[in-house]
C-alpha positions in Angstrom: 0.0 0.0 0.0 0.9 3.8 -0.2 -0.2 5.4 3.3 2.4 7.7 3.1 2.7 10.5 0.3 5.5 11.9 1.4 7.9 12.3 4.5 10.4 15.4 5.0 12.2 15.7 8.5 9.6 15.0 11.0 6.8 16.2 9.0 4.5 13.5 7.5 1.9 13.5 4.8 -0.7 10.7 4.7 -2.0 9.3 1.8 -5.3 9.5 2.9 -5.3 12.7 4.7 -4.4 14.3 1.4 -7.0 12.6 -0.6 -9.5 13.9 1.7 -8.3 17.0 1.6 -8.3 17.0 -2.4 -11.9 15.5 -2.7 -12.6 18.7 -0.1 -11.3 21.2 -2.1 -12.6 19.6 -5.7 -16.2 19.5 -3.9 -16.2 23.1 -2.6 -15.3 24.6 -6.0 -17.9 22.5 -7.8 -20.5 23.4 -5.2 -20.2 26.6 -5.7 -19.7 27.1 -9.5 -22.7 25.4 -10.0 -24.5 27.2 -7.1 -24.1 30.6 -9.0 -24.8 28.9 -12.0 -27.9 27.3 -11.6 -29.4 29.2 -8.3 -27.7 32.8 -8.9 -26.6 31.6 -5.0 -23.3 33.0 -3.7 -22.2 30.6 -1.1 -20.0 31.9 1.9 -17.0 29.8 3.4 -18.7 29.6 6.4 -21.2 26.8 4.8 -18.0 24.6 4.0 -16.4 25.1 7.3 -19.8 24.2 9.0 -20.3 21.2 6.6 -17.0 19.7 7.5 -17.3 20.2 11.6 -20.3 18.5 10.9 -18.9 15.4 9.3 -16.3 15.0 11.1 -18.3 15.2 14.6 -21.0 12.6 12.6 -18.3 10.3 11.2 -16.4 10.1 14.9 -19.9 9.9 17.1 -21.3 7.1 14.3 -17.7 5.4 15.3 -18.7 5.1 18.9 -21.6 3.7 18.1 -20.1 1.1 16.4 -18.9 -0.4 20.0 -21.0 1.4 22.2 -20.5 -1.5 24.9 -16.4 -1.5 24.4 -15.9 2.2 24.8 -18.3 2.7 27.7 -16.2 -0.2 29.6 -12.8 0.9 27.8 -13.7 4.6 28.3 -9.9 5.5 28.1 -10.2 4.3 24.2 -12.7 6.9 23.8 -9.5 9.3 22.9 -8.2 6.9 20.4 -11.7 7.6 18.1 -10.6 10.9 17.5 -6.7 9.4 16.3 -8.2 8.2 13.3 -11.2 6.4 11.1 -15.0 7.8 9.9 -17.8 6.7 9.8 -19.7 7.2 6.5 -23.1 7.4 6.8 -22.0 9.6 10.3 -21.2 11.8 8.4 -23.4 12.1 6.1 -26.8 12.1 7.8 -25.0 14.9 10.5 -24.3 17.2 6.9 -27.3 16.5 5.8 -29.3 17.9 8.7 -26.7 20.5 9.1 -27.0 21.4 5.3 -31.0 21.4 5.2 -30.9 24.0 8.4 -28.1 26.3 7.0 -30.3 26.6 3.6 -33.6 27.2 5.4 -32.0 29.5 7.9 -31.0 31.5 4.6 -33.3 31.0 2.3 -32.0 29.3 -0.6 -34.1 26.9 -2.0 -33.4 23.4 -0.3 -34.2 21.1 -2.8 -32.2 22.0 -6.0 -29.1 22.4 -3.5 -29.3 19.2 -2.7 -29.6 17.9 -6.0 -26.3 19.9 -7.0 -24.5 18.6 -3.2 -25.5 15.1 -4.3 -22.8 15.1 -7.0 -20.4 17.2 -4.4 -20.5 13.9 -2.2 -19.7 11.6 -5.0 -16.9 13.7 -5.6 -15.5 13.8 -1.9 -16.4 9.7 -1.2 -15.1 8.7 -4.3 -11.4 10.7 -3.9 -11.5 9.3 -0.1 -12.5 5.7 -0.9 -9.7 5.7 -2.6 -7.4 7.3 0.4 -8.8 4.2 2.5 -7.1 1.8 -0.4 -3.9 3.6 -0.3 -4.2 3.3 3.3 -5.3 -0.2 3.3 -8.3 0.2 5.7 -11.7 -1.2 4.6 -10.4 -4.1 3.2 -12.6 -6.9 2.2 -12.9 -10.5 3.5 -10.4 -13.3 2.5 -10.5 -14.4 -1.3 -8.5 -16.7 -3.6 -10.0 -14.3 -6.7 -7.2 -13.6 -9.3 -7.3 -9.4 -8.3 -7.7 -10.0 -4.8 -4.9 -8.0 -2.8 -2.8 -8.3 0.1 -2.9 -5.2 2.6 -0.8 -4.4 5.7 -3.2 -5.3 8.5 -4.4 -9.1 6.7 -1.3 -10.9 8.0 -0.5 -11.7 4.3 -3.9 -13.5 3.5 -5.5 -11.9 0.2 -8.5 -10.2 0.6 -11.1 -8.1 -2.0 -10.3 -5.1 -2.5 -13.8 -3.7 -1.3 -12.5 0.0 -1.4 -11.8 -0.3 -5.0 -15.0 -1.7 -5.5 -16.6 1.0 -4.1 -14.7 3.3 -5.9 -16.0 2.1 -9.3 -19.7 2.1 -8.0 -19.2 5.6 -6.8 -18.0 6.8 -10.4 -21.0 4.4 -12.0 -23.8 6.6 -9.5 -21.6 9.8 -10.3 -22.0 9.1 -14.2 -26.2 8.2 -13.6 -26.5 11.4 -11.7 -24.8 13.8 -14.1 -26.8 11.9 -16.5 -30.2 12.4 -14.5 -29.6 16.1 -13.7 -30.1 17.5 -17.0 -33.9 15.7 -17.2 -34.7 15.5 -13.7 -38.4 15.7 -13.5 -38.3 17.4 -10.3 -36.1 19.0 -7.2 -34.7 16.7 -5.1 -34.8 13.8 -8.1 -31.1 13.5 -8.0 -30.8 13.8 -4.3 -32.8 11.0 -3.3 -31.6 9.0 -6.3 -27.7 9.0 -5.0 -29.0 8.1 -1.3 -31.1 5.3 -3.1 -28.6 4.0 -5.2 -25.7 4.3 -2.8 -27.7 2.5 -0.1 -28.0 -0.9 -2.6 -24.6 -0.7 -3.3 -23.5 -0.3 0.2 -25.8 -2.6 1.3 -24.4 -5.1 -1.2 -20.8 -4.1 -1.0 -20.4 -4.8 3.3 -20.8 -8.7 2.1 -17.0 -8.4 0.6 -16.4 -6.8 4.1 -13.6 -8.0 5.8 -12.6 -5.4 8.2 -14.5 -5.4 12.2 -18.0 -4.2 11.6 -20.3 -3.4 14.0 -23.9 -5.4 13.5 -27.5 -4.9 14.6 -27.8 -8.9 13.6 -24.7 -10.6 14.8 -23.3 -11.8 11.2 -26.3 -10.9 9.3 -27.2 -6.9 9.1 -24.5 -4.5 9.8 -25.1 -1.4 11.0 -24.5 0.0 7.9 -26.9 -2.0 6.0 -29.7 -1.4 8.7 -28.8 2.5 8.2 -29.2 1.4 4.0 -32.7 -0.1 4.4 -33.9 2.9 6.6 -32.4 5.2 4.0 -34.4 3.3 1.3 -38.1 3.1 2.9 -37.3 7.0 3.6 -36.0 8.0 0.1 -39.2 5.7 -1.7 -41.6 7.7 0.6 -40.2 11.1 -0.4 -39.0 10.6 -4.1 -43.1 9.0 -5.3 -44.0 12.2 -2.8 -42.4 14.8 -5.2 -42.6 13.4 -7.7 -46.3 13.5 -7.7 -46.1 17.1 -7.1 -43.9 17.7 -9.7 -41.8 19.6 -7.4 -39.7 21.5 -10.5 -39.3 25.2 -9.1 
């Protein structure tokens, strides 16, 4: 693997920190060139900065709850949470909310900027999946495929390479979206279709899983997949609801 970019004197740069640092700063200009394009909406810097306190206290606090039970009778690992490792969907549900309140709170129409920040999170997962390869977290479970891959914490057994997978399902949603947005049928289409669509995949994608999960079903349904099934039943209710309404303003 590559989890270091680069080292000089005692200064090191991670692999994955800079990826998520790239996809950040990629997102941000996209978000806002397309903001001003297609709302006339100037966005300030404060939106981005509260966006990413957001995500990062969703992605740690999601963490936790991944082993509620260990930390609460390990409470001294609570600090190590905060040394490294996110939780997706943590994130994203805590931006979410945070994003839908910031808009209201300032008027700009929620709906189409949710479409246009649907494509801004492919952008930023996509760029990090890929920092989690280079770092060779998220691995998948053992394999004897001919492209399975060997990374530093699967004591030499080859393993998918679930981030890579991801990566490519990412790009394939990124593609349908751009694809969708110029004929969506009304705001909010392309919103609830990347949720949608990311949840199957996910859903799918944690049975290559290798890495500790935590599970609402020992074994059966991760946490992530419960969080996938919600997402669905949610994003059916809302997308036939708007759809109906023809929600296009």
């Amino acid at each position: 693997m590559f989890p270091k970019l680069f080292e000089f004197q005692n200064i090191i740069v991670y692999t994955y920190a800079f990826c998520v640092v790239l996809g950040t700063l990629l997102s941000i200009l996209y978000t806002k060139r397309q903001a001003k394009r297609e709302r006339k909406v100037n966005l300030q810097n404060s939106f981005f900065y509260l966006i990413f306190i957001a995500g990062f206290i969703g992605g740690k606090l999601f963490l936790f709850f991944e082993k509620p039970f260990y930390y609460i009778q390990n409470p001294e690992n609570i600090i190590n949470i905060f040394s490294g490792g996110f939780v997706f969907y943590g994130s994203f549900l805590c931006c979410v909310f945070t994003i839908i309140w910031y808009l209201k709170k300032h008027k700009i129409p929620v709906l189409p900027m949710l479409d246009i920040l649907a494509v801004t999170t492919t952008i930023v997962h996509v760029i990090g999946r890929m920092g989690c390869f280079f770092a060779g977290c998220c691995f998948g479970k053992p394999t004897d495929i001919a492209f399975g891959m060997v990374f530093p914490k699967t004591n030499n057994i080859t393993v998918h390479p679930s981030q890579l997978y991801e990566v490519f399902s990412i790009l394939l949603i990124l593609i349908t979206l751009l694809i969708v947005k110029q004929k969506k049928q009304f705001n909010g289409q392309v919103f609830l279709l990347y949720v949608s669509f990311y949840a199957i995949i996910r859903g799918g994608l944690e049975i290559f899983r290798g890495d500790k999960r935590g599970f609402i079903i020992e074994n059966c349904l991760s946490h992530s997949q419960f969080i996938a099934l919600c997402l669905l039943v949610i994003t059916g209710f809302f997308y036939f609801k708007l759809k109906n309404k023809n929600h296009l303003i």
